[in-house]
C-alpha positions as CSV (number, residue, x, y, z in Angstrom):
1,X,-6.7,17.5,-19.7
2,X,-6.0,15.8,-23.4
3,X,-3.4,14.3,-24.4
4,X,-2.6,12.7,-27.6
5,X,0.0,10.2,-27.3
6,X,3.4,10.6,-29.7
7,X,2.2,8.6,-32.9
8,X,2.4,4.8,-33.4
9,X,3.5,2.8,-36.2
10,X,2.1,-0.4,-34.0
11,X,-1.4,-0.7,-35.2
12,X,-3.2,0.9,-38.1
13,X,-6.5,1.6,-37.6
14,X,-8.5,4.1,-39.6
15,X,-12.1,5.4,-38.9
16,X,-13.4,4.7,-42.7
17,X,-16.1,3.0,-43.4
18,X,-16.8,1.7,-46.8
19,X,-20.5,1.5,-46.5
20,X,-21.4,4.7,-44.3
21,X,-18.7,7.0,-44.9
22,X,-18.8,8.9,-41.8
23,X,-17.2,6.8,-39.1
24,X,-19.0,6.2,-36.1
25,X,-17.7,7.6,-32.5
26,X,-17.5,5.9,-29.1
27,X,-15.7,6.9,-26.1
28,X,-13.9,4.0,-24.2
29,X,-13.8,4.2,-20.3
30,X,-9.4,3.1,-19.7
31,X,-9.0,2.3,-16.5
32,X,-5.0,1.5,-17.6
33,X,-6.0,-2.6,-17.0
34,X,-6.2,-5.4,-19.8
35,X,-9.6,-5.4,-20.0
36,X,-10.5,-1.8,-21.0
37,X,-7.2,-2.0,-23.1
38,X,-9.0,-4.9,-25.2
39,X,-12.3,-3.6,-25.3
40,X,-10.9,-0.7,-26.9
41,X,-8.9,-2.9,-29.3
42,X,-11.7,-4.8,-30.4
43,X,-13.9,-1.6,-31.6
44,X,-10.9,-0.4,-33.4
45,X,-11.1,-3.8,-35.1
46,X,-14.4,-2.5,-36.6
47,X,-13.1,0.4,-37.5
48,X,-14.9,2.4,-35.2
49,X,-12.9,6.0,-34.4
50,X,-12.6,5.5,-30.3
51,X,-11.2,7.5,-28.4
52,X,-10.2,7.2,-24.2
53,X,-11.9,8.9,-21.0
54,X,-10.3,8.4,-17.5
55,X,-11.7,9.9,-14.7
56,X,-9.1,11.1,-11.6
57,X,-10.9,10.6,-8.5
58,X,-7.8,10.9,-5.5
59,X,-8.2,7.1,-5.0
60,X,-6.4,5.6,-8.0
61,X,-3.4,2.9,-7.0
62,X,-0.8,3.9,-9.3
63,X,1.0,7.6,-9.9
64,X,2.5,8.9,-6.6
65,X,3.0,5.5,-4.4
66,X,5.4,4.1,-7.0
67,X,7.7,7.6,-7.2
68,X,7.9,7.7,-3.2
69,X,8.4,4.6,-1.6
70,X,11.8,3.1,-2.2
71,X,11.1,0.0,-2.3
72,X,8.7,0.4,-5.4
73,X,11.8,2.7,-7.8
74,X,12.5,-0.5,-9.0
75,X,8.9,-0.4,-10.8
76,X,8.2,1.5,-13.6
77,X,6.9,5.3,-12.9
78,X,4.0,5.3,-15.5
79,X,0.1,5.9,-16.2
80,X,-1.1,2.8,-17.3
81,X,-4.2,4.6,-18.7
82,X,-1.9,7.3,-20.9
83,X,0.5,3.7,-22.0
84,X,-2.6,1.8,-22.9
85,X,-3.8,4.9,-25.0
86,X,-0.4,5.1,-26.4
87,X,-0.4,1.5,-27.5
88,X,-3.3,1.4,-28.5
89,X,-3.0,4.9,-31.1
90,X,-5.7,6.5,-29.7
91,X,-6.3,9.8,-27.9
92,X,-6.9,10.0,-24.0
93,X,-8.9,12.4,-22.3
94,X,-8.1,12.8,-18.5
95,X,-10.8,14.7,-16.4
96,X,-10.7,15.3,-12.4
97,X,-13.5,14.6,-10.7
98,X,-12.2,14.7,-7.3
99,X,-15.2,16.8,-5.3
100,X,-17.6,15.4,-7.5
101,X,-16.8,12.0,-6.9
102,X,-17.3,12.4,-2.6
103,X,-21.0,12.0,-2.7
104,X,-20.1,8.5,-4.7
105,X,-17.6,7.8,-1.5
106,X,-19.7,9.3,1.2
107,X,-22.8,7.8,0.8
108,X,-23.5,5.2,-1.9
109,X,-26.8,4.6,-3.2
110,X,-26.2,1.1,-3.5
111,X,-24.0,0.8,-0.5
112,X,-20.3,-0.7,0.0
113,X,-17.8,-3.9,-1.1
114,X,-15.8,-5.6,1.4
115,X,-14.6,-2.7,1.9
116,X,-15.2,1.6,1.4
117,X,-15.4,0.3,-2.3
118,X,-19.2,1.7,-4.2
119,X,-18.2,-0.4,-6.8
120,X,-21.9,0.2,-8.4
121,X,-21.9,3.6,-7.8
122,X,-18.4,4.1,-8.7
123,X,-19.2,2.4,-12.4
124,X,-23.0,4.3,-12.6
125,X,-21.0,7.9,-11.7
126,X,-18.1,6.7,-14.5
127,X,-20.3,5.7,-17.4
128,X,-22.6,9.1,-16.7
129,X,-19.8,11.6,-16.7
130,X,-19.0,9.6,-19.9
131,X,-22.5,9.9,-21.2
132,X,-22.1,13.7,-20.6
133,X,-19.4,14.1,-22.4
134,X,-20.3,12.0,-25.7
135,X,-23.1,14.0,-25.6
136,X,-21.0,16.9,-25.5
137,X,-18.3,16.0,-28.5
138,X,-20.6,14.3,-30.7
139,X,-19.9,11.3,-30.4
140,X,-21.9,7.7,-30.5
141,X,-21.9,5.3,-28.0
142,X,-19.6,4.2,-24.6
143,X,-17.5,1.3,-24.2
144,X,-16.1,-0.5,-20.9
145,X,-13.4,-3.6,-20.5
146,X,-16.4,-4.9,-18.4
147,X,-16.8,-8.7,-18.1
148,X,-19.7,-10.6,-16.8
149,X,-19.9,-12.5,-13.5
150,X,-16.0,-10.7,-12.9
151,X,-16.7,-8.2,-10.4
152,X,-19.2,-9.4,-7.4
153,X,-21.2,-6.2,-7.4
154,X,-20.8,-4.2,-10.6
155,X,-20.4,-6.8,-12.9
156,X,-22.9,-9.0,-12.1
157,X,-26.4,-9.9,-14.9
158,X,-28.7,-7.9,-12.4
159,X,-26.4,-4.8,-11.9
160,X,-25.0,-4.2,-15.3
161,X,-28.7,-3.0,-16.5
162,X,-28.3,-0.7,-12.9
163,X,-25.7,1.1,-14.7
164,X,-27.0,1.4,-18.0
165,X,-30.1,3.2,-16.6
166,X,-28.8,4.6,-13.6
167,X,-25.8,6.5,-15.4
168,X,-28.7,7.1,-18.7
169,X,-26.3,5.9,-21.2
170,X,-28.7,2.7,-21.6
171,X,-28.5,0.8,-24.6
172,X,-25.1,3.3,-26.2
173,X,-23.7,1.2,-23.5
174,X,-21.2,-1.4,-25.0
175,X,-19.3,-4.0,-23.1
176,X,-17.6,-5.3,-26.4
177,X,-15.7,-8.4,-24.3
178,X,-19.1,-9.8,-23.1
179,X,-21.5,-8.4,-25.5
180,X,-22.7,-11.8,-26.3
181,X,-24.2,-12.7,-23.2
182,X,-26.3,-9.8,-23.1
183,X,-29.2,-8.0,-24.8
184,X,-28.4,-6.2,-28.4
185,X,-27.6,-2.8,-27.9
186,X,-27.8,-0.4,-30.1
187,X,-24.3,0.0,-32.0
188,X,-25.6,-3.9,-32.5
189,X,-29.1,-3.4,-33.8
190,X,-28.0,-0.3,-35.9
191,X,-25.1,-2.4,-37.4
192,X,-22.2,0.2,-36.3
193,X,-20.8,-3.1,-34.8
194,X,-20.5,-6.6,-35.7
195,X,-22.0,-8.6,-33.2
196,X,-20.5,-11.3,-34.3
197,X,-17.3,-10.2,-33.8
198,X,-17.9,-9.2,-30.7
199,X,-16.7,-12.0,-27.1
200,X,-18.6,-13.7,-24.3
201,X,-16.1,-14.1,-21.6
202,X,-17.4,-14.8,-18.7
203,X,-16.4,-15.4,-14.7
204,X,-13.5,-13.7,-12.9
205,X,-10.8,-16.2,-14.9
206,X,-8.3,-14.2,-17.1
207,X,-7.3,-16.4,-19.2
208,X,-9.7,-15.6,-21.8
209,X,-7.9,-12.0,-21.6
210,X,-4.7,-12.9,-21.1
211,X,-5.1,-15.2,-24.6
212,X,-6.5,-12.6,-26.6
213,X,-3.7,-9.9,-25.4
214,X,-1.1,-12.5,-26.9
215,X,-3.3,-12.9,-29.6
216,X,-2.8,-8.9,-30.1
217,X,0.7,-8.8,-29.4
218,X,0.3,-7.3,-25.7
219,X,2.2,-8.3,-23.2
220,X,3.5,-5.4,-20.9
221,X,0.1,-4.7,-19.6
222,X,-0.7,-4.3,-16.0
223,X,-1.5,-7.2,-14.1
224,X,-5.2,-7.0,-12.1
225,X,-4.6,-7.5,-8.7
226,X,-8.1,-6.3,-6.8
227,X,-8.5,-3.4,-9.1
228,X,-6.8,-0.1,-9.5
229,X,-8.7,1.9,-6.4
230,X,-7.3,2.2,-2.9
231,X,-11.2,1.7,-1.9
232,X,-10.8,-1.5,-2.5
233,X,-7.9,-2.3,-0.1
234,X,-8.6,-3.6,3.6
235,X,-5.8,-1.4,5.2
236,X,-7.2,2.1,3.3
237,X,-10.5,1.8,4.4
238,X,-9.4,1.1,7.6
239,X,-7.6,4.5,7.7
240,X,-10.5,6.1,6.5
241,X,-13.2,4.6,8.1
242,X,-10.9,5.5,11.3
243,X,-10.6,9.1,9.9
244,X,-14.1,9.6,9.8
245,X,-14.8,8.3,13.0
246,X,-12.1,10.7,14.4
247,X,-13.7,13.6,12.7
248,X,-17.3,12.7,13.5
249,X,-18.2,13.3,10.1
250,X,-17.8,11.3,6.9
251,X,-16.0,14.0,5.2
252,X,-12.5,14.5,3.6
253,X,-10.0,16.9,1.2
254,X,-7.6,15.8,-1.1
255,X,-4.9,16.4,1.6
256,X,-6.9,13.7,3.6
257,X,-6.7,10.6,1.1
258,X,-3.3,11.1,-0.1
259,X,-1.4,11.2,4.0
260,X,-3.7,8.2,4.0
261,X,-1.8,6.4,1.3
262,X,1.4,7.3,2.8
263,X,3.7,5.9,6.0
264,X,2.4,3.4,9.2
265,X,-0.9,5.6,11.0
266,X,-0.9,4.9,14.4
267,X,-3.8,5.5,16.8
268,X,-2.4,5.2,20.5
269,X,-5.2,7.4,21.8
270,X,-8.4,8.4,20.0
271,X,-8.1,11.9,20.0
272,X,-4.6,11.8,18.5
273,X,-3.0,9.5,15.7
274,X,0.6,9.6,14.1
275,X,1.9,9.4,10.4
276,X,5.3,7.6,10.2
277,X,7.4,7.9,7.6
278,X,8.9,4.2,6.4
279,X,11.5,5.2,4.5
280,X,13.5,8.1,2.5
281,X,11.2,8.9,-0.1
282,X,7.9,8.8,2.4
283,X,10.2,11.1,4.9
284,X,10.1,13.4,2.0
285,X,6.3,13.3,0.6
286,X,5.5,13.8,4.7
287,X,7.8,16.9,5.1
288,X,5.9,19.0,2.3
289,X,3.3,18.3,5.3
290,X,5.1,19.2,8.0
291,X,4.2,23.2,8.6
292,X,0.4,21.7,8.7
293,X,1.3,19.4,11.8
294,X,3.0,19.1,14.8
295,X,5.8,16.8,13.9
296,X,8.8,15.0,15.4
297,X,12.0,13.5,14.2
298,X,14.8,12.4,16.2
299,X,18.3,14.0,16.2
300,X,20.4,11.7,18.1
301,X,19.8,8.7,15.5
302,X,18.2,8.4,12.0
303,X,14.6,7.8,11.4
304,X,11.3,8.9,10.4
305,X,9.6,12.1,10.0
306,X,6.8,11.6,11.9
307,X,3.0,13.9,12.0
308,X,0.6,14.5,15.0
309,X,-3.1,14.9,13.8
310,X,-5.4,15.7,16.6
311,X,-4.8,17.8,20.0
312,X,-2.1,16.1,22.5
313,X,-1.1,17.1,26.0
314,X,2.6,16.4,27.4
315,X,1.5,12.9,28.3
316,X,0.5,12.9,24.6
317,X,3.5,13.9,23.7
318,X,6.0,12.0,25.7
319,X,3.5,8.9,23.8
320,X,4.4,10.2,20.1
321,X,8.1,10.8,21.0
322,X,9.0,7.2,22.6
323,X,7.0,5.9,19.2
324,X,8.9,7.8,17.0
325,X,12.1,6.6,18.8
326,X,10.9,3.1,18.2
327,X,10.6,3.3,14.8
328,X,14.5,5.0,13.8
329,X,18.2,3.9,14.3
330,X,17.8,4.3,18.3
331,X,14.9,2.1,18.7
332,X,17.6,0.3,21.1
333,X,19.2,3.2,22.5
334,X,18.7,3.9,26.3
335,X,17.6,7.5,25.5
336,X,16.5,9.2,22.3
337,X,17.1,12.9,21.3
338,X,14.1,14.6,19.2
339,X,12.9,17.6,18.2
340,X,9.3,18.7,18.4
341,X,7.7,21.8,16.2
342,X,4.2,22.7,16.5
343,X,2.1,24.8,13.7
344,X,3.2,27.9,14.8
345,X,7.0,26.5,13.5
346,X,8.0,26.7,17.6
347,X,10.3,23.9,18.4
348,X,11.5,22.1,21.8
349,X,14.0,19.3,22.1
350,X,12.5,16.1,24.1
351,X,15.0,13.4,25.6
352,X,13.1,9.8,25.7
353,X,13.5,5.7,26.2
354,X,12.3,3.9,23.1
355,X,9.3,2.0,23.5
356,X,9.8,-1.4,23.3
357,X,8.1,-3.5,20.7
358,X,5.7,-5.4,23.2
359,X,4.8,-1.9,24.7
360,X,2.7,-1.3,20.9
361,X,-0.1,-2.9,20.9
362,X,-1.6,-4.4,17.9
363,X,-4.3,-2.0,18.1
364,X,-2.8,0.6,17.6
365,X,-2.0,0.1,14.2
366,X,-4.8,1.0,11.2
């Protein structure tokens, strides 16, 4: 998908070159963060043409979460990739790479973060399918927001040459906001771009960013706060780590990593779990699940939709119905109307005590 955001008056920057006359091409990775959003504005500074890739891979933070959960409406319901392109005049190109990207997930060459995050072969996969297409459209060379020393595995003097070679971009590879602590490249050596014009920032400090966006006139930018990939969050990988383990098999669908992002997952036995809904809006995202899953919701008093994944006898059962209880209106009722449906859309009507808050143990959560 392309889309070319509504024209700006904001900044003026056409691809003519005085000397050349043909303007040369590159093809900036936006992420929707400061950093790509300056490395971007820098080239157009040099009145290179650029133009925006961002890749959709099923794990991205922002998009869904904010137009569900309540709590978050107060937020603002937008792309920060297609606002950065908007503000910055330039066209985005946004390309799925949802099955492709599983092998990156699944098993990383160069391993995992803290967490499920292959931060070096997330970057490697990103700057090739980049590659690709510039070869494709004609176009120069590849820019990234990266900075050096910022992120501990991607971003660090021994790895960025990992992704240069690995992803085969090698020296069309531009990171314009550190490009002075690293070799010449060739944009650099063949003059497209001034080096000297080019920054050095260094270590995971924003400032440096955060100056040069005021310097720009930027300021409704999103704030970084551990990057903009659910792989990177403790609870997530938790859930998915514990999905796999379920499954026996380091596999997953779309359907798999979006319930994931979605409602408390308990796991009160191993062969079963639940998905609880916290609120209105995640009631709702569940219930466009609910003909895939047994799934209970009490009558008697308001509260969550909740899912059954895995295979659960009638003391299985009984379980998930005094949880869902817990979690509603009735949590301190003495009894607990619900109904139950299983996948076949046949429904039964169960009558239970709330379990109490010291009957859930920690564990249970993911």
């Amino acid at each position: 998908m392309t889309i070319r955001p509504a024209p700006t008056t904001k900044l003026d920057h056409s691809p003519v070159s005085p000397t050349s006359g043909e303007p040369r091409k590159a093809v900036a990775l936006i992420s929707g963060g400061l950093d790509s959003m300056l490395a971007a504005r820098v080239m157009l500074d040099q009145n290179i043409h650029v133009e925006g890739i961002n890749f959709y891979t099923g794990f991205c933070v922002e998009g869904h979460t904010h137009a569900i959960r309540r709590q978050a409406q107060a937020k603002p319901k937008r792309n920060n990739a297609l606002w950065t392109a908007e503000q910055l005049g330039i066209k985005l190109h946004i390309i799925e790479v949802i099955e492709e990207y599983k092998e990156v997930v699944i098993n990383p060459k160069h391993g995992y973060g803290a967490n499920l995050n292959p931060c070096l072969d997330c970057k490697g996969f990103m700057v090739r399918k980049a590659r690709e297409w510039m070869e494709r459209n004609d176009f120069d060379f590849i820019i990234t927001g990266e900075v050096l020393g910022q992120r501990p595995m991607s971003q660090r003097r021994d790895t960025m040459p990992v992704v240069a070679r690995e992803s085969g971009a090698f020296d069309r590879l531009l990171r314009p906001l550190c490009a002075k602590l690293l070799p010449e490249t060739l944009p650099e050596r063949a003059g497209w771009v001034d080096r000297s014009k080019l920054l050095d920032f260094n270590g995971r400090s924003r400032k440096p960013q955060m100056a040069l966006a005021k310097q720009y006139g930027f300021s409704d930018y999103a704030q970084p706060a551990g990057g903009c990939c659910f792989l990177t969050n403790e609870q997530y990988s938790r859930k998915l780590a514990d999905l796999w383990a379920a499954r026996g098999t380091k596999q997953y669908e779309f359907d798999d990593i979006m319930l994931l992002k979605v409602g408390r997952h308990l796991r009160p036995r191993p062969h079963f779990k639940l998905i609880v809904g916290r609120d209105e809006g995640e009631n709702n995202f569940l219930n466009g699940y609910r003909k895939n899953f047994m799934h209970l919701y009490a009558t008697s008093h308001e509260g969550p939709l909740v899912l059954i994944e895995g295979t659960v006898t009638e003391t299985d059962l009984e379980l998930a119905a005094r949880l869902t209880a817990r979690f509603g209106r009735g949590r301190d009722a003495t009894s607990v109307t619900l109904t139950v449906t299983d996948t076949a859309g046949h429904s039964r009507v169960l009558h239970v005590a709330p379990l109490a808050a010291s009957d859930v143990p920690a564990e249970w959560y993911l």
